[in-house]
C-alpha positions in Angstrom: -47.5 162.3 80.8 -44.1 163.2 79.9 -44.0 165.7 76.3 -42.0 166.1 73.5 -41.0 169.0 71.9 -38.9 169.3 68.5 -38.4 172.1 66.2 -38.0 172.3 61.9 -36.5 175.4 60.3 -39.2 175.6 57.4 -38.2 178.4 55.4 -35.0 181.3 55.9 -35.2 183.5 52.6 -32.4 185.9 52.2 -34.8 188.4 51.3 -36.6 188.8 54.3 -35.1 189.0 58.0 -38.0 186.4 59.1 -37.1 182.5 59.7 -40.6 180.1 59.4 -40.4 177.2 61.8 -42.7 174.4 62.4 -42.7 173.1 66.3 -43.9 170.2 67.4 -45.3 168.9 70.6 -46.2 165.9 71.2 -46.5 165.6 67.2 -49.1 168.4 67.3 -47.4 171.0 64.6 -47.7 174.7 65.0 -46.0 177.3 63.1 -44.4 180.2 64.1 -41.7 182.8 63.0 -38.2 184.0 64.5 -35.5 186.1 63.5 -32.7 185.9 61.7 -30.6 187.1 64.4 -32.7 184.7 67.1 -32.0 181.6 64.6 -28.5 182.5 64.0 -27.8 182.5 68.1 -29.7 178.8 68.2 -27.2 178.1 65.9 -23.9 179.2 67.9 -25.6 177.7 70.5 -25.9 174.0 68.7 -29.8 173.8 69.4 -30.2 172.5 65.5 -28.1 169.7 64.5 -27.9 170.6 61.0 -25.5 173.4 59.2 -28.8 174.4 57.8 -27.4 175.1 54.1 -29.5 172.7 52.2 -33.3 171.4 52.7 -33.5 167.5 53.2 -36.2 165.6 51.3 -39.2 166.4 53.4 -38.4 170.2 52.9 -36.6 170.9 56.5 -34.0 173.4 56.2 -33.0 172.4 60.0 -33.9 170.8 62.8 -33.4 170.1 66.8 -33.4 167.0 68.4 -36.4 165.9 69.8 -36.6 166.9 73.5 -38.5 165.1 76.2 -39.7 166.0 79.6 -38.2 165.1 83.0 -39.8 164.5 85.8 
């Protein structure tokens, strides 16, 4: 069985140097925290596909594309 894997930017408050994601795999959503510095290097690094400046309609700040396994 091949997975999938995605990531959500939840929540990035200025006042806190703490970034709340949501990861799914295979749709099963977990939560965990990063950095600022950590996010801010996925950034530079194009993992999200959004500038990550506004929160779409379902609350997402940013996101990734969804990845899927290889064999």
């Amino acid at each position: 069985m091949k997975r999938e894997l995605q990531i959500d930017v939840i929540d990035a408050s200025p006042e806190i140097d703490l970034i709340r994601c949501h990861i799914y795999i295979d749709g099963r959503c977990c939560v965990f925290w990063t950095t600022r510095s950590n996010y801010e290097a996925l950034m530079h690094d194009k993992v999200f596909i959004r500038d990550g400046k506004e929160k779409d309609s379902a609350g997402v700040i940013n996101t990734t594309k969804v990845f899927r396994e290889e064999d």
